[in-house]
C-alpha positions, 0 to 999 in steps of 0.5 A: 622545151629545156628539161632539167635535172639539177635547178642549177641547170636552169637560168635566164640569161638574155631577158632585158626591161628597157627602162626609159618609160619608166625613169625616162632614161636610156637604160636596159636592165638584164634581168638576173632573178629568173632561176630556182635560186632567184638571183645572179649569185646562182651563177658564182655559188655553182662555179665555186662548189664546182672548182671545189669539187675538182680540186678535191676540197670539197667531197661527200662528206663536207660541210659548206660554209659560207658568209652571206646576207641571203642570195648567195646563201640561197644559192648555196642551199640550192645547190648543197641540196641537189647535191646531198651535202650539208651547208651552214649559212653565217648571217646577220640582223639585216638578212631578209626573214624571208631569205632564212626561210628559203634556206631552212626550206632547202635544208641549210643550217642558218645562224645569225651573227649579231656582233659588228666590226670596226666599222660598224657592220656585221660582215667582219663578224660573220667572217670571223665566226665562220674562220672559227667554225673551220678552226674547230675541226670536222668537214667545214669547207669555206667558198670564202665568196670574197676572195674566190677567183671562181666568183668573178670568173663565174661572170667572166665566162657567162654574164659578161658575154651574154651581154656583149652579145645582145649589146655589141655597141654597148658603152656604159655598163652599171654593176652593183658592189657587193662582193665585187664578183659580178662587177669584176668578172664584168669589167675584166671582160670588156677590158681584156676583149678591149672593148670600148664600155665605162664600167661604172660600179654602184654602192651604197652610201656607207660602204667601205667598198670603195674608201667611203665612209662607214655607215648605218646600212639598213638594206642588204645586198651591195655594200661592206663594212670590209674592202672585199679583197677581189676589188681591183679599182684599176679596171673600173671608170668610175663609182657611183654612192646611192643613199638608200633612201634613193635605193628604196624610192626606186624600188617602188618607182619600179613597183608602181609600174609592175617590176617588183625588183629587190634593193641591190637593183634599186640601188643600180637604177638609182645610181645608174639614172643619177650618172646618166643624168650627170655624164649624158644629159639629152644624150641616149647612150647604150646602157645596161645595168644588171638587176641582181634579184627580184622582190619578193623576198624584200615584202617585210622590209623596203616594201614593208610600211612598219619597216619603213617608218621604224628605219627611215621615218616617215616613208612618204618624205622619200616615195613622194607619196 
């Protein structure tokens, strides 16, 4: 019976779905959502609070700020929480209101940016106001989760591991994009241990991530309108680009047979069952992906029908309704 005292404390690192009965492809789905944070980015907000503290940035008297379109900002108003500190979470339109809601609720300052950068998305602005908000003197500390060697160690030393255990023959592993802390941290492990798996990172189509052209994106979570600077292309096999159309008729694909999952892990299955098909047809490879979160928090929007039809159009022309 595991007894905590800090939520932090608490995680389910080695719960997988097998997916085959539901996209009829080989494909294990580590399930990340299974924390009082509610997704895999618990484990990168705690490393990094934790290097700050022992470096001394961060005391008593700071103030956490960070960039964040919701996971890693309900991770930080967790752990700002249980520690007694102050924490400012800079957002954007696209944030889930549900996700502001849980922040508020754990005590976080939240303010949304609605300015876009040159590329036509908000985290050029959210980088900007949060660079501001330090420039202005008090106790603001940045994490700074883009650049933040603590993000991908984070994976490194916990989520790459664990999955090397439960999967020693493991050959092909799908990480979604977003900050690339997860898919960095991963795909560090398995080159450095030399172990023999294709990393194959999943994005969003409109993302610059990876030189792809930007658009219009709509669901939170994997994606950037600016190249996060912990990219290092050198130590990924290959990148997968998902519409998110194809991201939300895969979450519901997921619904319909009672995992109700949030848009980054649609974007991984559809991605990763789309390069299945391509690289290994008829062929059953050992496959993992990682579901960032579950989908409670995406019940105003990718579950949403109004949403839906105002963003997408018609939601039967993609959920095959």
């Amino acid at each position: 019976m595991p007894i905590i005292t800090s939520p932090q404390d608490f995680n389910v690192d080695d719960l997988y779905v097998d997916l085959r009965h539901v996209i009829e492809r080989p494909l294990y789905l580590k399930c990340e959502g299974f924390n009082f944070a509610g997704s895999v980015k618990l484990k990168a907000a705690a490393a990094m609070v934790e290097a700050a503290e022992r470096e001394g940035a961060l005391t008593p008297d700071s103030i956490i700020v960070e960039s964040s379109s919701g996971n890693l900002g309900i991770a930080l108003s967790l752990i700002a929480a249980s520690r007694g500190l102050r924490f400012v979470c800079v957002t954007d339109p696209r944030c889930n209101p549900a996700s502001m809601r849980v922040m508020r609720a754990l005590g976080a300052e939240v303010r949304v940016v609605s300015g876009t950068d040159a590329n036509g998305g908000y985290l050029g602005g959210r980088i900007e106001y949060v660079r501001e908000l330090c420039a202005s003197g008090g106790e603001y500390v940045w994490l700074n989760q883009y650049a933040n060697r603590n993000n991908w160690l984070a994976h490194y030393r916990g989520t790459a591991p664990s999955i090397d255990r439960e999967f020693p023959d493991l050959e092909v592993l799908f990480v979604g994009a977003g900050t690339t802390g997860t898919l960095m941290g991963c795909a560090r492990y398995f080159r450095e241990h030399d172990r023999p798996v294709t990393i194959v990172a999943v994005d969003a189509v409109g993302s610059v991530t990876f030189g792809g052209v930007p658009e219009r994106r709509m669901v939170p979570g994997l994606g950037t309108s600016s190249r996060p600077a912990l990219v290092d292309e050198s130590y990924i096999d290959d990148v997968v680009h998902v519409p998110e159309t194809d991201t939300i008729a895969a979450v519901h694909a997921l619904a319909a047979r009672g995992f109700l999952f949030g848009g980054s892990t649609g974007t991984v299955v559809s991605g990763a069952s789309r390069w299945l098909d391509e690289k290994y047809p008829g062929e059953d490879p050992v496959a993992v992906a990682i579901a960032p979160d579950l989908g409670e928090r995406y019940l105003d929007s990718i579950y949403e029908e109004g949403w839906l039809r105002r963003h997408f159009g018609d939601p039967a022309a993609f959920l095959g309704d």
